[in-house]
N, C-alpha and C positions, 0 to 999 in steps of 0.2 A: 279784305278780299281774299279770298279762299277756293279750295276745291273738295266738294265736299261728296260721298260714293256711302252708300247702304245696299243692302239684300236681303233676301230673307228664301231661306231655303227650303221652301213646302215642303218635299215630302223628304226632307231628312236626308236626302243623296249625299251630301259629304259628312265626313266628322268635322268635329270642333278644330282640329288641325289645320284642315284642307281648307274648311271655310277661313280662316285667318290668311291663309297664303294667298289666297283669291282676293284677300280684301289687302292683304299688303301689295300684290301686286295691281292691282286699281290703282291703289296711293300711288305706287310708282310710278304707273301711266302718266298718270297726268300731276308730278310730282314741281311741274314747274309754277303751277299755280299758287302753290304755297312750299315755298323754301325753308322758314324758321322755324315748322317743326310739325311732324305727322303724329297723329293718335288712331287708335283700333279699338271699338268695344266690337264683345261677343256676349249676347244674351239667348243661349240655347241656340234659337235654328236662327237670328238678325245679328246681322254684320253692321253697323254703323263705324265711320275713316272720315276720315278730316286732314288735310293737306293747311297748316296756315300761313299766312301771307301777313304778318304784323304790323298794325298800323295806330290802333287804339290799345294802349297798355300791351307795352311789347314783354311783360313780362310770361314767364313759364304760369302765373298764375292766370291767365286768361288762355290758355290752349284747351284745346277742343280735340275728341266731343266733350263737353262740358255739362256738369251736373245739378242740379239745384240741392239745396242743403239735406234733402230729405233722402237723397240717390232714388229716388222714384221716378225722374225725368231726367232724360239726357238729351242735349240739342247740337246739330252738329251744322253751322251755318256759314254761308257765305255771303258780304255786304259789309254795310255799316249803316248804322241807326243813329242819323242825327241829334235825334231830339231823346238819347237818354238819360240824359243827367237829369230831363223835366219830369222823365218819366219814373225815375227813381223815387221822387217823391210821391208820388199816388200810388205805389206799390206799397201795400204791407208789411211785407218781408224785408227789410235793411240789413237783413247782415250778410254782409257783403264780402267777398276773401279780395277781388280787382278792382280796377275802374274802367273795365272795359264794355261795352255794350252788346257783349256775349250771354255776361249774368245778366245784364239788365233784361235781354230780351228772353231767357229760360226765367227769372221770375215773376215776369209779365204774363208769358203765359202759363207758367204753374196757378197765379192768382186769378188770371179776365179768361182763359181759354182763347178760341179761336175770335174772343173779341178783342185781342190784346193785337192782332195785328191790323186792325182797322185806327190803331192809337200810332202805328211806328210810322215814324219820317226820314225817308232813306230810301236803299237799293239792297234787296236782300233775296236769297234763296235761301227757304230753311227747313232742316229738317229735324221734331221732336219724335221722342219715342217714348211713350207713357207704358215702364217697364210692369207695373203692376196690371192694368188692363188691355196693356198686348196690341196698342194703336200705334201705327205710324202716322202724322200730321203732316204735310209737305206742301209749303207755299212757296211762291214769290210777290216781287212788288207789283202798284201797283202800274208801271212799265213795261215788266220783265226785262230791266235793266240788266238781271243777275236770270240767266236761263236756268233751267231745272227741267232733265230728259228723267222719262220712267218707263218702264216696259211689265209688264203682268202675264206671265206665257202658264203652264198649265204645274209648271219646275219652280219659279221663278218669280219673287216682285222686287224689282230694282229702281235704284236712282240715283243719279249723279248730275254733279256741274255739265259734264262731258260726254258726248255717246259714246266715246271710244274703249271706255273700260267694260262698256257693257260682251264686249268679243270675247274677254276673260271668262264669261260665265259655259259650263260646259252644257255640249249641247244645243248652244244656241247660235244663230248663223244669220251675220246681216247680208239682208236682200235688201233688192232695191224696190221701194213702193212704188209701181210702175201708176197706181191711179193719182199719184202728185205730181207727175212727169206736165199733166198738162197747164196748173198754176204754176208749178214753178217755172215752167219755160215761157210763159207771160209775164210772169210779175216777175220772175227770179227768187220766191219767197214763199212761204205755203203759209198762209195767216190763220190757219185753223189749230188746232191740238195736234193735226197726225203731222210727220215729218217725212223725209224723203227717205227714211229708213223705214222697211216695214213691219210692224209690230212696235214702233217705238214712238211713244207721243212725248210732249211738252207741252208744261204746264203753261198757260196763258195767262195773260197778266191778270194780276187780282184774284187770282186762281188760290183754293184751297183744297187738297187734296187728303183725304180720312180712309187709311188704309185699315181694316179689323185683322188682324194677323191670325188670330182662333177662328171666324167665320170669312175668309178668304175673299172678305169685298171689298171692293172701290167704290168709295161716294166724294164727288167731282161737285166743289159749288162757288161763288164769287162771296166774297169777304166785303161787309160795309166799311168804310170809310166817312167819316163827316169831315164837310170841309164849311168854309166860310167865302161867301161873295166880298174880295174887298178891292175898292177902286183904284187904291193908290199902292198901283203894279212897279213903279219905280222902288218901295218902300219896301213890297214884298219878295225884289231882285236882290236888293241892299242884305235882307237878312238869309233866302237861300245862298248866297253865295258864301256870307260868312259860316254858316254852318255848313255846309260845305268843307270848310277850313282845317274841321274837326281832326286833328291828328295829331300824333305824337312821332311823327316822321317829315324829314321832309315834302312838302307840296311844289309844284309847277307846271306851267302853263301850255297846253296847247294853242298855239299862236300860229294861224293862216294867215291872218290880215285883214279876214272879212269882218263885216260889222256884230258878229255873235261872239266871236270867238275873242273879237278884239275888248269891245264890251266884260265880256266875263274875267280878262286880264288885268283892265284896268280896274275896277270894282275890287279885285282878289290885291289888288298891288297895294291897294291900300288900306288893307285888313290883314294881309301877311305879317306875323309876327319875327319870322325868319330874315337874318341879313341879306342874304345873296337868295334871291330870285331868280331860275334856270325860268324860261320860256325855247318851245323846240317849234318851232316851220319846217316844210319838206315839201321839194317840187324835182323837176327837170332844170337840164342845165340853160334849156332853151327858156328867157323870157315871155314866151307864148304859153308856158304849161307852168308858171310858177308865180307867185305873188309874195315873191321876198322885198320888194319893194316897200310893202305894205306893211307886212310883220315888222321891218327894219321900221319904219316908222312909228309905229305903235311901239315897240320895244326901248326903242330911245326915249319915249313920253314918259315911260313910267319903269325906265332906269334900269330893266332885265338883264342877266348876261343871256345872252341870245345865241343860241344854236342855228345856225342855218345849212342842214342838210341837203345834199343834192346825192338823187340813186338815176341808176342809170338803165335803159332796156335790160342790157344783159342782165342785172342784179331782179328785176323783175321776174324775168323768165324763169331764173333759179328758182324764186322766192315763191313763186306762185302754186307750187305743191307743198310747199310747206306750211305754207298758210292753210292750204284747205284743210292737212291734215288734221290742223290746229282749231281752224275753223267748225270741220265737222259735218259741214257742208258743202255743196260746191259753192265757189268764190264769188256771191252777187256783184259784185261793184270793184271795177279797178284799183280804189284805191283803199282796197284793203290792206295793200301790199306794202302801200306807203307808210301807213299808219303803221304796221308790224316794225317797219325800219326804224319810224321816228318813235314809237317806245323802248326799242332797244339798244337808241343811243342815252334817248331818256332814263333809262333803269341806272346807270351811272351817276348821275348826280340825283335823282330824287326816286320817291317809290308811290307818289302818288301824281296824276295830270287832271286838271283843269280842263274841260272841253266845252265849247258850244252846241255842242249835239241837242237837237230838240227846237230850238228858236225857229226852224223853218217850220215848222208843223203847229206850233200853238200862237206865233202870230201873224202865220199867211204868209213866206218868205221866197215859196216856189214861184216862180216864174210862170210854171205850167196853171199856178191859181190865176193868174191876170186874164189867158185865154181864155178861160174856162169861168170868170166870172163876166167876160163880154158877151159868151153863149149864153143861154139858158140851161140850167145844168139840168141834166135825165140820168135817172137811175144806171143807164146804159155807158153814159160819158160816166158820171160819175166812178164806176166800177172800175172802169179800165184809166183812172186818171191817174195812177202810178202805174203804168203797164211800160210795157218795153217793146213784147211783139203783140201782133194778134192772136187769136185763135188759130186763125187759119195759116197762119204762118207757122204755126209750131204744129196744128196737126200734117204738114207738107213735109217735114223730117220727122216728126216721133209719130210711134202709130200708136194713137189712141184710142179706146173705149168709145163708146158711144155714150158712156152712162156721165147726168150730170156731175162737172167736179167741181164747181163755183157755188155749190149752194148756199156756203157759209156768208160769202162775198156779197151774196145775193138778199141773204137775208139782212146781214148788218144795213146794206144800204135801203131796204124796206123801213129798217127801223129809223135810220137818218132826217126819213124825209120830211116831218115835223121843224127839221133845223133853217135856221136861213144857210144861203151860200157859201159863204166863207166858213160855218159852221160846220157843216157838210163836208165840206172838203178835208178839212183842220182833223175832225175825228176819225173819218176814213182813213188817215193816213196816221195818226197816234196809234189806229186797230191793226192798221196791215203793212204800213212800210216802215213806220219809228221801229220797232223790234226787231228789224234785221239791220238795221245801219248803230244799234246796241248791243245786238250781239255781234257784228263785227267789232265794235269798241272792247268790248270786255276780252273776246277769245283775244284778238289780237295785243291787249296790254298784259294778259295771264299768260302768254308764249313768251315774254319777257319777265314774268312776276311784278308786273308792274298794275295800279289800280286805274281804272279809268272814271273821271266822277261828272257828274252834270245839273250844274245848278239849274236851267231853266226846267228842269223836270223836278222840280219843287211840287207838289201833290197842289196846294194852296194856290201858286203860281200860275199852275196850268189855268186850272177851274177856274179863276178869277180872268187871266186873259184869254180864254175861250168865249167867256160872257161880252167881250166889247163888243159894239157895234160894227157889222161888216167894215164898213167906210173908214173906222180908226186902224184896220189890218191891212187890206186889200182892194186894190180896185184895181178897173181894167188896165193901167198905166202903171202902179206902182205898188212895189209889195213892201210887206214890214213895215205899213206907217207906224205905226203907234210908238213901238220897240225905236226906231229911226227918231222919236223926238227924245226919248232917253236917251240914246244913244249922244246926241246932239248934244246934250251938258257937258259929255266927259272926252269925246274924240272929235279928232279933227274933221272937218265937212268933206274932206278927200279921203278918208278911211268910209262915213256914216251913206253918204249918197254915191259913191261910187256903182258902176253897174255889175248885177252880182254875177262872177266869176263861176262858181263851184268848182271842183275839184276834180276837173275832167283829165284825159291822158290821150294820147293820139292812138287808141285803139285799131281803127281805121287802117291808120300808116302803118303802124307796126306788122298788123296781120301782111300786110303788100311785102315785108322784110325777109325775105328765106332762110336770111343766117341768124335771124331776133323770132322776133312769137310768131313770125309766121309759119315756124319750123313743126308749131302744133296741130297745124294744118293736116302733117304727117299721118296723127292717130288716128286719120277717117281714111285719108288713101292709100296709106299701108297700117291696114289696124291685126293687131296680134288676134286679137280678141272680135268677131264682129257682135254685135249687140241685139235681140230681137226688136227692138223697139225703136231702132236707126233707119230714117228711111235712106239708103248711102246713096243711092241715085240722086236723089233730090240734093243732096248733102254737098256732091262733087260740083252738080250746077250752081249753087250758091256761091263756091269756092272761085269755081273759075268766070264767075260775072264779078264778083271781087275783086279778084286778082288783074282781071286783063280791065278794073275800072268801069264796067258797065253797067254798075248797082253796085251802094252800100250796104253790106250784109253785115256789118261788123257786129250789132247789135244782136241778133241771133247766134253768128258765128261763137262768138262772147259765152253765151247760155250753154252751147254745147261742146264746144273745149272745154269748161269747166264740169260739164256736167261724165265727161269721159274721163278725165284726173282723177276727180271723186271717186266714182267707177273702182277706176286703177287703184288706188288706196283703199277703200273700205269696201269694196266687193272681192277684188283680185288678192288682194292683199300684198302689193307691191310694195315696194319702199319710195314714201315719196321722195327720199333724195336721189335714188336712182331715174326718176322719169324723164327730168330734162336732160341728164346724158344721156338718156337710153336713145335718144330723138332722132 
């Protein structure tokens, strides 16, 4: 796990000097992603930086950017590639200086090209540079576990783990994309290529991106992968998780209590080669907002020493600009904040976490699938089935365009409709809401230097438990079958069928608090700054049917606090440690 920053400076505006210092201070930016050691190539007008984060051969022979034997290729990556020790042997080339899966994956693709990433198993953002014909290559997985942002302006072709290094470029100035204003204040998430920055896209998963550096083009295309239908999904959990495992650091557990996260524990507990076993939980003090009961339970099974963290409003309210900063975006989901907490108690005793992220998506585990599989699902449901607000709700405080912004949304689910139900749902939401609940996992564990990993997003895993039949995933009454009779060998029947929790926060109450997060209230009714595209009329009436309890707004209220933070940091350029006292 790494941070990894390139550019390239068309038409020559700095020297060879200036461009190094722009690209050391990038590294610096975002210097927390990788602590064990930074690298800088300069090839004429291309900057390629690398930040590393050491996990697979910690020695100075695997730092990055990294060369292949011929110095004609340099690869500057961030991830890890399971399966290369397999892949070493169908490579040509063995002569090898590490054992880390750095070289493996710069001789991979020196030998297959852009076939060699449809062979890697893993979570990766990478960037080559073929120094003799002048291409930059920039992928990621087939997730976007590992994000990878790019911008192409008329100066300028960049790319980084991060958008924030992109502000170092001179001349260039983040705005806000006001045509995403209307997905993300629905979904909280913009599932296309453009991002809520404007002029700044991401790479989408599966995504392969062929920069010509001589003839100043971009060509954007999806990468094959071959996978295998295989039935016995207990079999194929048994082995993503031990590869998984892959490291030369210590590993540890993210441990909720719920039946994914509990599962991936035990599984890892007894393939862990290390004595002492760290697992981390994190809730409220209140037994209404926590499931330490659970984790406690599960962690005594399989003998962990067990961390059980408790943060409090106040630690929220702090935290909650700091994360965005880090984030990059505004804050989708409450428990961003948490996660950021429980990896930076984590980073202390290990440098890599185990998590169940994924299991809801690949076999039916949302609650909101039960509903929605007693309906008849429509393109129209289907769309909006990870939504938050309406349309209409968000065009009522943002003022929007008239022009369509769901096209993409509209389209995937066109494609969908060949699938059964539970199918349909399962992919919809691997396309449009798994990559923001990963990239909160990854920002949030790289603001720690810490790696975040997830076996159910095994490539094989998926594909094969997306094929089961609706009735072994979901039905109107019960999610996660299938997963729940695995489950059932190794955990107790009080941990596998208990009713699923998630990981909610009292947002609601809090905003009602004037001395806790309700004090963010503040940034609409006395705003330093007002915003073209706030409707604040509408904004104050939300607040006070809120406040005096006459409607739940919390859900919206949520979308645009955050969406005014962000603002403040990467438009305003305020200091996010300054915001919550500034309140």
């Amino acid at each position: 796990m790494c941070g990894i920053i390139g550019f390239i400076d068309k038409k020559n505006i700095l020297s060879k000097k200036e461009r190094k210092q722009i690209g050391r201070k990038m590294l610096q930016k975002i210097k927390y992603r990788g602590r064990d050691s930074s690298g800088l190539c300069c090839f004429d007008n291309v900057i390629i930086g690398h930040n590393r984060l050491a996990i697979i051969d910690t020695s100075k022979k695997a730092s990055q950017p990294f060369f292949n034997n011929k110095k004609n290729l340099v690869v500057s990556y961030n991830g890890e590639i399971f399966n290369h020790i397999e892949l070493r042997k169908i490579i040509k080339n063995n002569k090898y200086q590490s054992t880390s899966d750095t070289e493996t994956l710069v001789h991979a693709y020196e030998e297959f090209g852009d076939k060699s990433l449809g062979l890697l198993e893993g979570m990766f953002a990478t960037s080559f540079y073929n120094i003799a014909d002048k291409n930059i290559t920039l992928a990621v997985d087939q997730f976007g576990i590992k994000p990878l942002y790019y911008l192409d302006t008329p100066d300028w072709f960049a790319w980084s783990s991060e958008v924030k290094v992109f502000s170092l470029l001179p001349c260039f100035r983040m705005l806000v994309n006001e045509g995403c204003l209307l997905e993300y204040g629905i979904f909280r998430t913009i599932a296309n290529s453009k991002t809520i920055f404007k002029s700044i896209k991401k790479l989408l998963p599966g995504e392969v991106l062929t920069y010509d550096v001589n003839k100043d083009l971009i060509k954007v295309s999806l990468y094959k992968t071959k996978t295998l239908l295989i039935k016995n999904i207990n079999k194929l959990l048994h082995k993503s998780v031990y590869s998984h495992l892959l490291s030369n650091v210590p590993v540890g557990l993210q441990l909720s209590g719920g039946v994914d996260s509990s599962l991936i524990s035990v599984l890892a507990s007894k393939q862990l080669a290390q004595k002492d076993i760290h697992s981390f939980s994190i809730g409220l003090q209140d037994s209404n907002w926590n499931e330490f009961k659970y984790s406690r339970l599960v962690s005594n099974l399989i003998k962990t020493k067990h961390h059980q963290i408790i943060f409090t409003q106040e630690e929220f309210c702090k935290l909650l600009p700091i994360a965005t900063y880090h984030l990059d975006e505004p804050v989708n989901y409450p428990n961003t904040i948490p996660i950021m907490i429980l990896t930076k108690r984590a980073r202390k005793y290990v440098k890599v976490l185990l998590s169940g992220e994924g299991a809801d998506e690949i076999f039916g585990g949302y609650l909101r699938y039960c509903r929605l599989i007693k309906q008849k699902i429509t393109p129209h449901n289907l769309m909006f089935s990870n939504s938050f607000n309406t349309p209409k709700q968000i065009r009522s405080v943002i003022n929007i365009s008239k022009e369509d912004h769901l096209s993409e949304r509209k389209l995937l689910v066109k494609k969908l409709n060949k699938h059964t139900s539970a199918r349909k749902l399962s992919i919809y939401d691997i396309k449009t809401f798994l990559p923001s609940l990963l990239l909160r996992q990854d920002k949030m564990g790289m603001a720690s230097n810490l790696e975040n990993r997830f076996p159910f997003l095994d490539l094989q895993l998926v594909v094969s438990a997306l094929n089961l039949a609706d009735k072994d995933k979901v039905t109107s009454v019960e999610t996660k079958i299938f997963l729940k009779k695995i489950a059932d060998k190794y955990l107790p029947k009080e941990i596998v069928y208990r009713k699923k929790c998630g990981f909610g926060l009292p947002i609601s109450d809090w905003l009602k608090d004037k001395n806790g997060f309700g004090k963010y209230l503040t940034i609409f009714t006395n705003p330093k700054i007002k915003r073209p595209y706030f409707n604040y009329r509408r904004i104050f009436k939300l607040i006070a049917e809120h406040l005096t309890k006459k409607r739940d707004h919390s859900e919206i209220l949520w979308v645009l606090i955050n969406l005014e933070i962000w603002t403040k940091i990467f438009i305003d350029n305020e200091d996010q440690k300054d915001i919550w006292s500034g309140l």
